[in-house]
Kinemage of the C-alpha trace (Angstrom):
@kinemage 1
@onewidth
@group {chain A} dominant
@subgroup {mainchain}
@vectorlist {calphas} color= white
{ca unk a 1} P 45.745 64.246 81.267
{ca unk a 2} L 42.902 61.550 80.964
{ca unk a 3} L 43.523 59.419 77.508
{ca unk a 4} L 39.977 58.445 76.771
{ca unk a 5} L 40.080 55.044 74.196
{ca unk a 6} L 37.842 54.542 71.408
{ca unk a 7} L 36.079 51.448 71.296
{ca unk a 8} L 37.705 48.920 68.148
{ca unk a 9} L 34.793 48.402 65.553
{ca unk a 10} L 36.617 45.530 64.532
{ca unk a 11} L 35.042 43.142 66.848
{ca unk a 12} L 31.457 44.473 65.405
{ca unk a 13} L 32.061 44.280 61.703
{ca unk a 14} L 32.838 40.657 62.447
{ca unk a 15} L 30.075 39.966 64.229
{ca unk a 16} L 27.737 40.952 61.385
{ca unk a 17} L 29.779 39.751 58.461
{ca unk a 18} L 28.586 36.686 56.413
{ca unk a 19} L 30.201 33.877 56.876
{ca unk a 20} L 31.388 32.107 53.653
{ca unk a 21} L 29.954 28.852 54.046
{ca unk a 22} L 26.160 30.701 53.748
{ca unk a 23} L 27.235 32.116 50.804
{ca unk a 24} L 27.929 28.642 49.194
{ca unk a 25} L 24.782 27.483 50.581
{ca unk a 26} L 22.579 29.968 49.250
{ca unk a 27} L 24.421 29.347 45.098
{ca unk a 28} L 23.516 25.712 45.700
{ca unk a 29} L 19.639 26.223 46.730
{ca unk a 30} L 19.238 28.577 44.029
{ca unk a 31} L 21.206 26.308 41.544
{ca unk a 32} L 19.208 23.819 43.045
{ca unk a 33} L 15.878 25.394 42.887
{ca unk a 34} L 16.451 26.631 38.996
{ca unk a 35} L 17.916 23.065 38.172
{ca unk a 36} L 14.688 21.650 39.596
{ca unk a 37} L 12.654 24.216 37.776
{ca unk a 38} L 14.139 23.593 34.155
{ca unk a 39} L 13.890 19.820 34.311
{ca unk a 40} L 10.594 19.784 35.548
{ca unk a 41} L 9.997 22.174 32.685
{ca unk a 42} L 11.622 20.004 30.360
{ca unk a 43} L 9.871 16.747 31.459
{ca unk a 44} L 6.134 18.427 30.783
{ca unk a 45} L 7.143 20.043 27.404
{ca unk a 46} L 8.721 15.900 26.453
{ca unk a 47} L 6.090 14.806 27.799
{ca unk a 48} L 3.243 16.658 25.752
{ca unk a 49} L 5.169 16.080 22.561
{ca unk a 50} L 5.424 12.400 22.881
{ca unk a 51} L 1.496 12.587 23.575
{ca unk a 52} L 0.617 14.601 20.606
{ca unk a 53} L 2.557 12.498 18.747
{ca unk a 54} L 1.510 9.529 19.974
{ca unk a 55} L -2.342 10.226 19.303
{ca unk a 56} L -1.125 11.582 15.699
{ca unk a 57} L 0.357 8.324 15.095
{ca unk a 58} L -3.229 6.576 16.378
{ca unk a 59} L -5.219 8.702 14.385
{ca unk a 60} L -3.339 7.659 11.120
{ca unk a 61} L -3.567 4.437 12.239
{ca unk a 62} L -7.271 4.784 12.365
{ca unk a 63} L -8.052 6.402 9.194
{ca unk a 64} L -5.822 3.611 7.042
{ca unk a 65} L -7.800 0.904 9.272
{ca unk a 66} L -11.189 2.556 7.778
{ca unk a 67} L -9.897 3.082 4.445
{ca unk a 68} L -8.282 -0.603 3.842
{ca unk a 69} L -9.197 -2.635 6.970
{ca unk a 70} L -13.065 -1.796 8.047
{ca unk a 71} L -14.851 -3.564 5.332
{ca unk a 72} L -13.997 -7.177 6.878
{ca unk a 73} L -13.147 -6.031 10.753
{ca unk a 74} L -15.648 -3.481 11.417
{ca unk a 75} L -15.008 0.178 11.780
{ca unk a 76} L -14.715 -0.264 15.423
{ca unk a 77} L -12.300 -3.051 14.364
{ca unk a 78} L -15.166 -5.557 16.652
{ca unk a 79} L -15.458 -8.128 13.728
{ca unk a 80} L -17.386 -8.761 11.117
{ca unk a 81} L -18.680 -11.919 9.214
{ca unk a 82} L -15.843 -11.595 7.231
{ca unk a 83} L -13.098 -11.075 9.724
{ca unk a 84} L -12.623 -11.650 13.310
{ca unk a 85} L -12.337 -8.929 15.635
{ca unk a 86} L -9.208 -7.285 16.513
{ca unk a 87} L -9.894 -5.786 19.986
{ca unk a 88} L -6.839 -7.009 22.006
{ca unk a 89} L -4.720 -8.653 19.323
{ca unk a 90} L -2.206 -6.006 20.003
{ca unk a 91} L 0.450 -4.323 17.942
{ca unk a 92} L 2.727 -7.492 17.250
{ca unk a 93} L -0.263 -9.421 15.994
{ca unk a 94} L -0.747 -6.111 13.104
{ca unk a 95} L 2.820 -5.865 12.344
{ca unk a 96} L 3.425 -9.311 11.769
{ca unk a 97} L -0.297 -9.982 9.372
{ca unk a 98} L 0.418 -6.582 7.698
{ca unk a 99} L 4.171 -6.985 7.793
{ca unk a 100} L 4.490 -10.062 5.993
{ca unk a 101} L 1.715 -8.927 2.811
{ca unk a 102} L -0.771 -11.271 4.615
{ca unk a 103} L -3.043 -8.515 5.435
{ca unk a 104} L -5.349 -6.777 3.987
{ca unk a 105} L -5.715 -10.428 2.287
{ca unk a 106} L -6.430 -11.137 -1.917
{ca unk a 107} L -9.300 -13.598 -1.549
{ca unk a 108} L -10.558 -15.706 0.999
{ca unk a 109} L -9.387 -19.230 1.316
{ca unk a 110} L -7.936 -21.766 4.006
{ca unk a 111} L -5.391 -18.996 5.209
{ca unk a 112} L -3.836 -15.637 4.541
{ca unk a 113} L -1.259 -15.973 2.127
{ca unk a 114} L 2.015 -14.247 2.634
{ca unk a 115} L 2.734 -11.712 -0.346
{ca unk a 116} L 4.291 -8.516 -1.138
{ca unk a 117} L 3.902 -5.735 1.526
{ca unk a 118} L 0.845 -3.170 0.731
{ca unk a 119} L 2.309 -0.778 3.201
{ca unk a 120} L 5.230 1.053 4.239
{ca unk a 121} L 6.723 1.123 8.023
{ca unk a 122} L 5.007 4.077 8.674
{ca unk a 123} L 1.857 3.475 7.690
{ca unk a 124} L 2.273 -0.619 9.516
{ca unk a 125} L 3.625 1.161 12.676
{ca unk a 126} L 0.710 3.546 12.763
{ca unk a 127} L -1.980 0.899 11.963
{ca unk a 128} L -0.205 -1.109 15.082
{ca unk a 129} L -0.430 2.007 17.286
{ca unk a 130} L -4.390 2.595 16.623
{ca unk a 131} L -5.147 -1.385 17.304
{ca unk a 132} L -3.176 -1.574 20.249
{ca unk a 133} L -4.670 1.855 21.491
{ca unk a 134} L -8.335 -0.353 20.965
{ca unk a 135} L -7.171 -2.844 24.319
{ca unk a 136} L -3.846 -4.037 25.550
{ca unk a 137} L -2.116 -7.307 23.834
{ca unk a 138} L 0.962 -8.257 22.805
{ca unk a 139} L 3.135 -5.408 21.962
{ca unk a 140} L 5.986 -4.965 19.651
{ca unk a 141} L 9.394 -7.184 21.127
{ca unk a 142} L 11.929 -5.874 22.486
{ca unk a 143} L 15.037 -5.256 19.842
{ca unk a 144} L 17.508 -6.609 22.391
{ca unk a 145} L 15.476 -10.648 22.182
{ca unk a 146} L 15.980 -9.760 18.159
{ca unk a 147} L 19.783 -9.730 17.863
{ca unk a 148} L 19.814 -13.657 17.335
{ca unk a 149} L 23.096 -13.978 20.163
{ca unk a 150} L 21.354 -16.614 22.296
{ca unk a 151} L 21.798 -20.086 22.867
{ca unk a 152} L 21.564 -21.835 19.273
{ca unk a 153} L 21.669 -25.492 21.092
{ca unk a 154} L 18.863 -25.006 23.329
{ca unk a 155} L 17.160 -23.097 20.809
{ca unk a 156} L 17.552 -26.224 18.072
{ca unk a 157} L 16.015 -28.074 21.670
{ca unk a 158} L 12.947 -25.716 22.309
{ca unk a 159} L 11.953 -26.182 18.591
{ca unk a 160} L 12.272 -29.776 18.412
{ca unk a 161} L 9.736 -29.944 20.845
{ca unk a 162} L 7.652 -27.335 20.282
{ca unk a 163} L 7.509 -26.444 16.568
{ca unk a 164} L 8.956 -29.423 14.451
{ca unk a 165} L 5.589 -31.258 14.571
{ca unk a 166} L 4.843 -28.622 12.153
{ca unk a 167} L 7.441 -26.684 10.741
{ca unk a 168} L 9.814 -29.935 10.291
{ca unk a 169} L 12.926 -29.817 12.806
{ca unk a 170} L 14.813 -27.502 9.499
{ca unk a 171} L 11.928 -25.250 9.462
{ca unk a 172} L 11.229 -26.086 6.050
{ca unk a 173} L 7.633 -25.937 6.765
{ca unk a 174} L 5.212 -28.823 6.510
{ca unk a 175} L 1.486 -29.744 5.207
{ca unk a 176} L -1.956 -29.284 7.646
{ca unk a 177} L -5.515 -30.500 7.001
{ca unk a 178} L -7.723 -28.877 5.090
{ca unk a 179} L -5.897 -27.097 3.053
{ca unk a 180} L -3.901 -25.559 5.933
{ca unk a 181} L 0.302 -25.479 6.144
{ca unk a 182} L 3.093 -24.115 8.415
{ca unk a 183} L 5.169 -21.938 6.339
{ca unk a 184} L 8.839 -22.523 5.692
{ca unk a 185} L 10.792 -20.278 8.480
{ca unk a 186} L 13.894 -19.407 6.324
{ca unk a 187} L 14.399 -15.694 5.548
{ca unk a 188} L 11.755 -14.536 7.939
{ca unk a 189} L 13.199 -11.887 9.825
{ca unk a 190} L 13.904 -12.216 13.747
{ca unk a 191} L 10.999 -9.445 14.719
{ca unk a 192} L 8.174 -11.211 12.471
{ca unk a 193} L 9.558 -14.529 14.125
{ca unk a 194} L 8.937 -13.709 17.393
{ca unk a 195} L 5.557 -11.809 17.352
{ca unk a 196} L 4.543 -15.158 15.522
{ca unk a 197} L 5.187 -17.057 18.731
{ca unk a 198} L 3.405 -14.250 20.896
{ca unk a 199} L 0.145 -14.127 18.538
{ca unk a 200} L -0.224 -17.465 17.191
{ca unk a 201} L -1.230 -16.625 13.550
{ca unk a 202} L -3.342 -19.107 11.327
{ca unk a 203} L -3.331 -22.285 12.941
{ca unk a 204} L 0.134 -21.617 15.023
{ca unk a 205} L -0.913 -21.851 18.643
{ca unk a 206} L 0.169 -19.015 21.406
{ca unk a 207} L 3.467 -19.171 22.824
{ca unk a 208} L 3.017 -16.902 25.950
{ca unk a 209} L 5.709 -16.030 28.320
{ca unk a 210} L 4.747 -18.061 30.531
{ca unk a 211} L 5.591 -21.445 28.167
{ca unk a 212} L 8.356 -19.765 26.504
{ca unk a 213} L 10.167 -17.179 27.816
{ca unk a 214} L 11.405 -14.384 26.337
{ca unk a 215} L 15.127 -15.329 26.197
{ca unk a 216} L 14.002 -18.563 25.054
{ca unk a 217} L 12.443 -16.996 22.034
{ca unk a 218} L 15.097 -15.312 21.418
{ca unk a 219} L 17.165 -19.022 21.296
{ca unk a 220} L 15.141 -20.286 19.184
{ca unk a 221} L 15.004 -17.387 16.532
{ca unk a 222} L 19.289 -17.679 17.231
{ca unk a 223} L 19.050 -21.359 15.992
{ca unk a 224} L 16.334 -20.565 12.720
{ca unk a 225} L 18.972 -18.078 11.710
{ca unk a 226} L 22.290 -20.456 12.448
{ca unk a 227} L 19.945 -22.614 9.733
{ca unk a 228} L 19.502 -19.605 7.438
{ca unk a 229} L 23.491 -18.732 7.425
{ca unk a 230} L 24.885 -22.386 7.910
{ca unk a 231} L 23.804 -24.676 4.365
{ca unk a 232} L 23.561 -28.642 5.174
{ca unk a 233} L 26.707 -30.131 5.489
{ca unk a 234} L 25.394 -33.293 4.063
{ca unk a 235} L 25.377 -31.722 1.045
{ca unk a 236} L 22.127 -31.223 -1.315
{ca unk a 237} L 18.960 -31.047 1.345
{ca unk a 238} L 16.569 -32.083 -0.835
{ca unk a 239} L 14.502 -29.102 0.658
{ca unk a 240} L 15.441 -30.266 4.168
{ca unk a 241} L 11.805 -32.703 4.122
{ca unk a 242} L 13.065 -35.468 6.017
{ca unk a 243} L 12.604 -39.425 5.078
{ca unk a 244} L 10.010 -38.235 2.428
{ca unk a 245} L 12.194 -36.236 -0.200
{ca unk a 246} L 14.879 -38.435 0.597
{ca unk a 247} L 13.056 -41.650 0.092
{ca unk a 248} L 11.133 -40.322 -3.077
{ca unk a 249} L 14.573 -39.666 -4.489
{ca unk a 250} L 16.117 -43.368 -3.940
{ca unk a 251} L 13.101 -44.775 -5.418
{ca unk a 252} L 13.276 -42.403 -8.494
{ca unk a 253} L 17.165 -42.437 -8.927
{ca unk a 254} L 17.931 -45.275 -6.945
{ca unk a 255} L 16.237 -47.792 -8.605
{ca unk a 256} L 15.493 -46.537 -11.799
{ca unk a 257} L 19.542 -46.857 -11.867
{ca unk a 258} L 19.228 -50.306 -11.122
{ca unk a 259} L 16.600 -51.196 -13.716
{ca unk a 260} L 18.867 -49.154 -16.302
{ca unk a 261} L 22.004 -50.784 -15.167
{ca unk a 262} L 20.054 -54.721 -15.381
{ca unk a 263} L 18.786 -53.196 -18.677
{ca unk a 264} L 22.544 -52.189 -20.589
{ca unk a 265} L 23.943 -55.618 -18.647
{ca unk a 266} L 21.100 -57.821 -20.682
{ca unk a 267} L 21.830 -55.427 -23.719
{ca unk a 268} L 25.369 -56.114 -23.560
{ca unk a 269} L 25.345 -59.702 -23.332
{ca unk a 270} L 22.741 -60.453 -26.490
């Protein structure tokens, strides 16, 4: 008797089975491919907010400029008779006039005066965002040059030579023509330092990056604040003016000792 075999289906079932490694692949594209998806999601829907808050910031910044700002700068903010025009000033140059109370000014005179502050961050942030939205300038620094962690030495260098002619090599500030001064620099805080040296406000000329850099700045507002939280070590500064105050006082005290000490000698001897 014939014995007929049956063919094993084995061999068939795998050929046409999956091998494991496609399975693996196809979790990762689709991983991949929904990954991809949600962050490009995620990136437009970021992206849109910051925008819309962005231009919400500018258009508060442009109806305080019309409300407290226009009358001198122009409601384009292009200048006036009274004011200069503000087109490219940037936001440093705002947050350090407004900042400091020297803006909107109290009356005209030889400069802006600095005085109490007429606005709150908010409102000097979005004032900052609708000038600097007018052309590009100087914008706000960067918090890292603010820390005051630099090089107080070559700081005390840079200012010798660049801003002691004015601000006296303590920064206790110092008389201009006309009417003019350079403030005293203690207390002013490291971010209003800085955008100083980027705008040049009043008579202070422009200290760009390319004659100061940025971690130089950043020395030199390490060495105004080594001043700030290190008192003289002479003793009594005499408001840190130099030969001036110091030879003011010996003529005062200093001699008028002498004449009172020649006086009590003569006394005593009659």
């Amino acid at each position: 008797m014939t014995t007929i075999s049956t063919p094993k289906q084995s061999d068939g079932r795998k050929a046409g089975r999956r091998s494991p490694l496609a399975s693996v692949a196809l979790i990762a594209i689709g991983l991949l491919f929904t990954g991809g998806a949600y962050a490009a999601f995620s990136t437009s829907t970021a992206s849109a907010e910051t925008n819309a808050a962005s231009q919400q910031t500018v258009s508060e910044g442009q109806k305080l400029f019309a409300a407290n700002c226009a009358t001198c700068h122009g409601l384009e903010a292009a200048g006036t008779n009274a004011g200069p025009s503000l087109i490219g000033v940037g936001a440093a140059s705002v947050d350090f006039q407004v900042g400091t109370g020297r803006m909107p000014m109290q009356l005209n005179g030889p400069q802006a005066e600095k005085k109490a502050v007429q606005f709150t961050d908010e409102q000097i942030v979005s004032l900052a965002a609708y000038v600097a939205s007018l052309a590009p300038g100087p914008a706000l620094p960067d918090p890292s040059l603010l820390d005051a962690e630099g090089d107080a030495a070559k700081g005390a260098e840079l200012f010798r030579i660049n801003c002691a002619m004015c601000h006296n090599v303590a920064g206790a500030g110092g008389a201009l023509t006309q009417g003019k001064y350079a403030p005293a620099l203690a207390g002013v805080t490291e971010k209003h330092i800085y955008e100083a040296m980027v705008t040049g406000p009043q008579n202070m000329p422009v200290f760009n990056d390319m004659n100061i850099s940025p971690e130089s700045k950043r020395d030199i507002i390490t060495y105004l604040k080594y001043l700030d939280n290190n008192p003289s070590p002479g003793g009594f500064a005499l408001g840190a003016l130099g030969p001036v105050s110091e030879g003011l006082f010996l003529w005062i005290f200093g001699l008028g000792s002498i004449v009172a000490l020649t006086v009590w000698i003569t006394a005593k001897s009659n």
